[in-house]
Structure formats: C-alpha cells, structure tokens
N, C-alpha and C positions, 0 to 999 in steps of 0.2 A: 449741311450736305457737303460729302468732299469732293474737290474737282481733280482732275489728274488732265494734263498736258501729253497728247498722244502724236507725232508725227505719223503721217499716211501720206504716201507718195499714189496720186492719181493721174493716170496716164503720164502725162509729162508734167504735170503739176505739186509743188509738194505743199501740203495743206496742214497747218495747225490747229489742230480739235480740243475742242472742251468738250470734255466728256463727264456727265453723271456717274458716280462709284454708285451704283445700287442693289438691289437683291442678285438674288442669283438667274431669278429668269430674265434678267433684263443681262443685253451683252452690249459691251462696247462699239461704235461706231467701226466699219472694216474698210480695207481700203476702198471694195467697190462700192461704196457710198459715196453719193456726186459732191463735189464740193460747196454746192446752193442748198442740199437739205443737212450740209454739216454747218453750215455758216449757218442755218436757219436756229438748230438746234443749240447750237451756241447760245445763241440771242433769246432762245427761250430759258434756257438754263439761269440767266444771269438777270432773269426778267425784262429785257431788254435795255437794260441801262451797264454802265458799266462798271465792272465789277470792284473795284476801291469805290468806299462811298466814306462819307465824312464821318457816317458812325462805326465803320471796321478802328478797331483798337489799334492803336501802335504799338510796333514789337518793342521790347525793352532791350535794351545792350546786355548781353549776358553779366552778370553778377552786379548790377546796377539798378536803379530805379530813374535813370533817365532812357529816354527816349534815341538818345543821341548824344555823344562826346565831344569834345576837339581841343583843341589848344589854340587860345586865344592870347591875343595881342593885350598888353594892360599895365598901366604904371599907377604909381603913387607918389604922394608926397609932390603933388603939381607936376610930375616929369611926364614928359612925353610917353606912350605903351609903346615901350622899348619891351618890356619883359615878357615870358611867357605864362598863361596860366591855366589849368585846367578848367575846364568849362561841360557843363551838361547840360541837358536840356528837359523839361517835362511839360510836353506836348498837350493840348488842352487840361491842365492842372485846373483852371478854374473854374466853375459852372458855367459863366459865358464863356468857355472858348480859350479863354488867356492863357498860354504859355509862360514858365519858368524859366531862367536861367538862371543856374547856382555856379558860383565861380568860386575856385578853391586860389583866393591870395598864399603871397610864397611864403606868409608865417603860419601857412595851414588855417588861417580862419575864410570862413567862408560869407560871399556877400551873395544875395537872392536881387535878382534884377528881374520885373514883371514886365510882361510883350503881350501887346493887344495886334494882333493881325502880325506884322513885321515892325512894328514901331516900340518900342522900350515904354513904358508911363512912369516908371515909379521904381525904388529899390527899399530895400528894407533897412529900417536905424533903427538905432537905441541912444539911450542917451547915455549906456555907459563909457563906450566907445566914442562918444560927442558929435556922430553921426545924423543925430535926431535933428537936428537945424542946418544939416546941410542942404544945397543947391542941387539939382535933377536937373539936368540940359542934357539934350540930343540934336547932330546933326548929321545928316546921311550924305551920304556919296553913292551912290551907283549901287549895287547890292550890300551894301553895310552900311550900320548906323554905331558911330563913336558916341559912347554913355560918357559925361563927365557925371561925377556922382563925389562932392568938394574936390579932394584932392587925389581922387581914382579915375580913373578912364580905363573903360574897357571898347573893345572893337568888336562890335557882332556881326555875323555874314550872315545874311537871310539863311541862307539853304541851313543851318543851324535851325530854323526855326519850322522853316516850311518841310525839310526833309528833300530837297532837290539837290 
C-alpha cells in the first residue's frame, strides 16, 4: 500500500497526515477533518506500530550493492590509519542479522570485515596473501571500534553500520 505525506492546516493547528493512496471512491483526509480522527487513522493505517520495522529493506546507494558508503580511516604495514579508504557497507548480509563491510585498500584490493550488532568478529584471509594466520583484535571508543587485522587497521563509526 502507498502512503503519501499530506500537510492540512486546522484551525490554528498545522497537522501531518498519513494518508492511504486507494481507489477511487475513497478521498483523502480534507482539512476539516479534526486532528484525533487524522491521528487515529494514521495509527490504523501503520497497524499501530511504527512504520520502519526491522523487515522493511534497506535502500541501496545508487549504482552500488552497499547499503551505505564512507571514507574510512586505515593504515597498513603496522602504521597508525593515517590513510584514507573507501568503505561500504551491506546491512544484514547474513542470515542472522550480520553486516558486511568491504574496504577498498589503496592497491585496489579489497578486505571484507564481518559486524554482529556494532561489533566487528572476524575479516576474511586467504593464505595466498598470508593473511590466513593473522590476528583479529578490536577495541572501541565511544561510537567506533578500531579493527587491527595483522598489520591493517581500520576505524568503523557505528552509524556505518546501524544507518544513524
């Protein structure tokens, strides 16, 4: 069902409506509709809960298969994330829940760092790259959590993850 966002000025009040798009015998709420059977209708329309729920999809970044972009903090070779690096994100990727983040390093290869809630677990190796026996540490500060992953570090900000 589609919704359409209608402004109606009542008396001295100005009221924002959810309104049902539906047939043609059905018309949209008008101004002199009191503002307790527009609130009412609302709340029916949306079942009484509110309308983002955990199963509505997330939009995609246009020409992308993330969720969400940024330019993240991230060094190699043991140095502090001095550098900059593209980062995306793909918002419940996994059957439970888990979130992706794919980071493009600056020789264009890309490393996959896995997030359960806001917390990182794990990143992906191979052993051609000698990655397969590296170390996974995390430790957070305030809304980000610093990935060492051997000799990479990356800096994630929550709202990366959660969309805030």
């Amino acid at each position: 069902m589609k919704h359409m966002i209608r402004a109606g000025a009542l008396a001295s009040t100005l009221a924002l409506v959810l309104s049902a798009c539906g047939s043609a015998e059905e018309s949209p709420a008008t101004d002199e509709t009191s503002a307790e059977a527009l609130s009412s209708d609302a709340a029916a329309d949306s079942g009484g809960t509110a309308p983002a729920s955990p199963e509505t999809e997330d939009a995609l970044v246009e020409g992308t298969e993330y969720n969400a972009t940024t330019i993240m903090d991230c060094g190699f070779d043991n140095k502090p994330p001095a550098q900059s690096c593209n980062a995306g994100v793909k918002r419940n990727w996994g059957e439970d829940g888990t979130s992706l983040v794919e980071v493009t390093k600056p020789d264009g290869s890309k490393r996959a760092i896995f997030v359960r809630g806001t917390e990182p677990y794990g990143a992906d190796s191979a052993q051609a790259d000698g990655s397969a026996g590296w170390e996974f540490n995390t430790t957070r500060e305030g809304d980000q959590v610093t990935v060492k992953f051997g000799p990479e570090t990356y800096v994630i900000v929550d709202a990366l993850i959660t969309g805030g």
